[in-house]
FIVEX-241079 format. One record per residue (C-alpha): residue number from 0; z negated, x negated, y negated. Coordinates in steps of 0.1 Angstrom, whole numbers. Layout:
<drennus>
DRENNU  nr     z     x     y
DRENNU NUM     Z     X     Y
...
</drennus>
This chain:
<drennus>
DRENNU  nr     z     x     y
DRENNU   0     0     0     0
DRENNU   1    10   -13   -33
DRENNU   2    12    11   -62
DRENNU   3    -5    47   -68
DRENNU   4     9    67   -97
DRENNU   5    -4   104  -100
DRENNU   6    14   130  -115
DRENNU   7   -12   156  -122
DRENNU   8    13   182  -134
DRENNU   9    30   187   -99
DRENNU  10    -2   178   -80
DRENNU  11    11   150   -63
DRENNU  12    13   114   -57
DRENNU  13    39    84   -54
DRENNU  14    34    57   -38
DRENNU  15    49    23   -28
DRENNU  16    48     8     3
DRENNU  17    60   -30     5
DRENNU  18    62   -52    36
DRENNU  19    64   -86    26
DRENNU  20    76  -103    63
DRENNU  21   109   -77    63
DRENNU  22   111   -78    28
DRENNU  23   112   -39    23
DRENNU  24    96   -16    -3
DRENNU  25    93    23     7
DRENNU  26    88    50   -15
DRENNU  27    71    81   -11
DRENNU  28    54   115   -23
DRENNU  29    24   133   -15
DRENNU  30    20   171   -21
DRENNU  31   -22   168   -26
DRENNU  32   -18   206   -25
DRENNU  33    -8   203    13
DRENNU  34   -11   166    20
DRENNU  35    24   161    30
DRENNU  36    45   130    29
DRENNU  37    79   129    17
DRENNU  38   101    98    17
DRENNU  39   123    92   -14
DRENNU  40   158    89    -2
DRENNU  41   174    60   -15
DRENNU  42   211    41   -14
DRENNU  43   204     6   -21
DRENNU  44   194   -15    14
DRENNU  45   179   -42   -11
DRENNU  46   147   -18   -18
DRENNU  47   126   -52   -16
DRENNU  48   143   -55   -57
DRENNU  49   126   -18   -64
DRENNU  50    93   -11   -78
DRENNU  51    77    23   -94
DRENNU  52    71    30  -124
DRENNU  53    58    64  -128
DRENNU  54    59    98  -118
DRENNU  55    57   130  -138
DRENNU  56    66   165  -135
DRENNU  57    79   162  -100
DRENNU  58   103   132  -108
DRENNU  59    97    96   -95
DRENNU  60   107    67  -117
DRENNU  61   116    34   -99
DRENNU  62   130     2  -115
DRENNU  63   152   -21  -105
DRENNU  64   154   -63  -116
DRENNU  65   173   -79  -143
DRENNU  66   157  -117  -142
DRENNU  67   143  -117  -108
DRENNU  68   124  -150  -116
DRENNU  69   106  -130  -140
DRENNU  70    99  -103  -129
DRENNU  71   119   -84  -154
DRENNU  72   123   -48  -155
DRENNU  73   158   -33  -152
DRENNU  74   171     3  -152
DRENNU  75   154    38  -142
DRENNU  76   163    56  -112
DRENNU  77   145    93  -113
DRENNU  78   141   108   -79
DRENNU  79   126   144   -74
DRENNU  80    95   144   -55
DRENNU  81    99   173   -32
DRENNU  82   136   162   -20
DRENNU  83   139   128   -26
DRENNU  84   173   130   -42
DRENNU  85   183   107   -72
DRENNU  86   183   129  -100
DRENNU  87   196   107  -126
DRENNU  88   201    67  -137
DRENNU  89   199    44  -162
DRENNU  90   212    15  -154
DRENNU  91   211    -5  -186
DRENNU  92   178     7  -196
DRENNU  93   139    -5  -187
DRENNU  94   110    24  -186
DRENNU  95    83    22  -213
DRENNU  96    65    52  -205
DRENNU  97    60    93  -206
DRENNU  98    49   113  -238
DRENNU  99    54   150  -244
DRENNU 100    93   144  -254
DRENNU 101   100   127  -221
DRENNU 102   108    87  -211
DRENNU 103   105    61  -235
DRENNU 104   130    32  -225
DRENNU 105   141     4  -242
DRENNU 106   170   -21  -241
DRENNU 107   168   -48  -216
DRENNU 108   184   -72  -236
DRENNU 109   166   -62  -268
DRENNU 110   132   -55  -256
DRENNU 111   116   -58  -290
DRENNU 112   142   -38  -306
DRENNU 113   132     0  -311
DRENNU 114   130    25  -284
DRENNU 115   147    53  -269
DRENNU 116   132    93  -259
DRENNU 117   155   102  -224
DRENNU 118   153   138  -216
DRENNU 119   131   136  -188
DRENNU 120   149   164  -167
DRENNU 121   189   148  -173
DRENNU 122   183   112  -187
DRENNU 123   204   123  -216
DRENNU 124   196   105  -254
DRENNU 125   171   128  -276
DRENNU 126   163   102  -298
DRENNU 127   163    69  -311
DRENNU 128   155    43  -334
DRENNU 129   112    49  -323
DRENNU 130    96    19  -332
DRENNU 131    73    -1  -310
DRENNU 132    41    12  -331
DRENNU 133    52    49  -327
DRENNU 134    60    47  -290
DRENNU 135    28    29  -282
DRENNU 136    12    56  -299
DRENNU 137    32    86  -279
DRENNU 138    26    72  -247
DRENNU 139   -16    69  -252
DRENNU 140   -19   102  -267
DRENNU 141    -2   117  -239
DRENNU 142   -12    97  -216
DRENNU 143   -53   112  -222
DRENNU 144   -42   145  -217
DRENNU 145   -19   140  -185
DRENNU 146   -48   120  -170
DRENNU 147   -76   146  -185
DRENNU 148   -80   164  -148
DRENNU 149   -84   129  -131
DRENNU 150  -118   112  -122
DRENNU 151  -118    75  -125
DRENNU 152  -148    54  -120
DRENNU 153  -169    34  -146
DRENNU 154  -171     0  -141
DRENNU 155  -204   -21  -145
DRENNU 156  -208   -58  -138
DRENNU 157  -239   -80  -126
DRENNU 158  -259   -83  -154
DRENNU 159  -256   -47  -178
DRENNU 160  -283   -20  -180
DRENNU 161  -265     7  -155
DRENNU 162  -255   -19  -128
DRENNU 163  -292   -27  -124
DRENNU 164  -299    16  -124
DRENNU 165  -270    24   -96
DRENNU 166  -280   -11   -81
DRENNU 167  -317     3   -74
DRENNU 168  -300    36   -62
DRENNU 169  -282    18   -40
DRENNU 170  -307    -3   -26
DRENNU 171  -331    27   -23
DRENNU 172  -306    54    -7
DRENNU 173  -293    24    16
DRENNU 174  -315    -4    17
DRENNU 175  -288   -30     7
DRENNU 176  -285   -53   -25
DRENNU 177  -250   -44   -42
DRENNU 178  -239   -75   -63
DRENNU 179  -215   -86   -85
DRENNU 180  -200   -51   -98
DRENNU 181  -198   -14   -93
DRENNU 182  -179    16   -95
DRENNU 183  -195    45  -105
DRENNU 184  -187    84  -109
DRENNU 185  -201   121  -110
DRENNU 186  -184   151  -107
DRENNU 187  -200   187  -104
DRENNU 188  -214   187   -69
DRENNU 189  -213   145   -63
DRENNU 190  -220   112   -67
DRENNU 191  -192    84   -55
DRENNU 192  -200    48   -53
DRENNU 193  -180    16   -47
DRENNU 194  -204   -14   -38
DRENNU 195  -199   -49   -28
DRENNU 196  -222   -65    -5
DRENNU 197  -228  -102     3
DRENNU 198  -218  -109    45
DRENNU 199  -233  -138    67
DRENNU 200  -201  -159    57
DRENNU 201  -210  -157    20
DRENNU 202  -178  -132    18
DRENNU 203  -181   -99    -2
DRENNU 204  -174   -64    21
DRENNU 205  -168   -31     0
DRENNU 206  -179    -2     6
DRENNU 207  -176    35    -8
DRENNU 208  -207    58    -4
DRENNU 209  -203    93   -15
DRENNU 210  -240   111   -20
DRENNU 211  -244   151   -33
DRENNU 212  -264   159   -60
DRENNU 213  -297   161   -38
DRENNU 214  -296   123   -27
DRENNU 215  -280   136     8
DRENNU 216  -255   106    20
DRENNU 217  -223   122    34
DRENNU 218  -197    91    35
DRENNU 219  -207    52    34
DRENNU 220  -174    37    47
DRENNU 221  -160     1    40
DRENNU 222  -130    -3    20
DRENNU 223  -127   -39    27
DRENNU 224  -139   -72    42
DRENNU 225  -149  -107    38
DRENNU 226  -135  -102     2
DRENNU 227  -131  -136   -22
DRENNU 228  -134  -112   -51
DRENNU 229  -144   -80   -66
DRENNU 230  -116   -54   -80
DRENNU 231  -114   -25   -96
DRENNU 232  -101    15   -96
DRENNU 233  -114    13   -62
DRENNU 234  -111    53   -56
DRENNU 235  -101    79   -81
DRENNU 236  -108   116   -79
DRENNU 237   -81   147   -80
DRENNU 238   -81   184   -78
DRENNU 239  -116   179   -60
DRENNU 240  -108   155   -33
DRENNU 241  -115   114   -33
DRENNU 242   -89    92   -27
DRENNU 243   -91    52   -18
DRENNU 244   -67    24    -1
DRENNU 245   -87     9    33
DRENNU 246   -77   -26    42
DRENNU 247   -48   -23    16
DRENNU 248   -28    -6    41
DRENNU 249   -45    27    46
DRENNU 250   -45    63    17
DRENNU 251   -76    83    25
DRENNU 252   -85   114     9
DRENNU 253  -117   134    12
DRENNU 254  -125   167     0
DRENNU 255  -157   168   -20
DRENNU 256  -162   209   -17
DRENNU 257  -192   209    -2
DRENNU 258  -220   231   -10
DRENNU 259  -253   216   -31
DRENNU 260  -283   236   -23
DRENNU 261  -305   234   -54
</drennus>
């Protein structure tokens, strides 16, 4: 597993998929209504040189490579997310991002130039001339209310008044030391948790414990072992389920509509 975007207006979720020894990259959509998996269709062999970008409104945005070497983005290639067919392409153009007009894209060989607004539905010019300052601006204001329905954790590091508070929870509800950082969030009925622990070869295993609102423990699964490092956006939470990668390789979700007593 490689890349998660969520579109939270169709309910769903793209993903990418890229196996480094066959030198494939596969793309696909989940319906989080139903939890099924569609694979997005596409006619280039070379999918190794395709990455996502986005997804929004039922449309999956890959890109393709100009400079390989560096890693530079070229063209958009929107897919719909229940069929997999290409919708439309861009081929000389590089995705900036989503606002309430539709895609921001700029010119590949002018990528400090000002931007263009693609309708979102045909990839057909609505506008141009945006500056960098404007679109910047489009892109985070939209970007808080797309994202408004989505739970992400809070991060706290070693060291800052709350680790030490969900450190002693922890520690208490567990009876483990959680170190170096952790991801914290609440919803309604729940409590999630993403904890590192220290392993007898000094390594770092990460676990997620999900507890309701009564201290009751109802998940405590690991994520990940014998770790070098800590990360980050461990788990996220969506139309009342919990989502997280396992070993990199496996997409979880749990539902988190269970009953509280009070």
């Amino acid at each position: 597993m490689w890349r998660i975007r969520i579109d939270a207006a169709a309910g769903r979720l793209a993903l990418e998929v890229r196996d480094s020894d066959l030198l494939l990259a596969h793309f696909y959509t989940l319906d989080c209504h139903s939890h099924t998996l569609q694979q997005l269709g596409l006619p280039e062999p070379l999918t190794w040189w395709m990455g996502l970008e986005d997804a929004h409104q039922g449309l999956v945005y890959l890109h393709g490579y100009g400079d390989r070497k560096l890693g530079q983005h070229k063209g958009i290639r929107a897919l719909a997310a229940e069929t997999g067919e290409e919708v439309w392409h861009q081929p000389e153009l590089a995705f900036y991002g989503v606002d309430a007009a539709g895609v921001l894209a700029y010119e590949v060989a002018t990528p400090d130039a000002t931007l263009h607004c693609l309708d979102a539905c045909y990839g057909k010019l609505l506008q141009n001339d945006i500056s960098q300052k404007e679109a910047a601006h489009r892109v985070q204001v939209f970007g808080r209310q797309r994202y408004s329905e989505i739970g992400y954790p809070i991060l706290y590091r070693e060291g800052e008044e709350y680790f030490g508070q969900v450190q002693d929870f922890v520690a208490h509800q567990l009876g483990c030391e959680a170190v170096r950082v952790i991801e914290y969030a609440e919803t309604e009925a729940c409590v999630a948790v993403s904890y590192y622990v220290q392993n007898e070869k000094n390594k770092l295993d990460n676990f997620l414990a999900v507890f309701d609102l009564n201290g009751f423990l109802h998940l405590n699964e690991l994520l990940a072992g014998s770790l070098d490092g800590v990360g980050s956006d461990t788990f996220f939470i969506f139309m009342r389920s919990l989502y997280c990668v396992q070993n990199k390789e496996s997409l979880k979700a749990y539902s988190l509509t269970f009953t509280v007593t009070t």
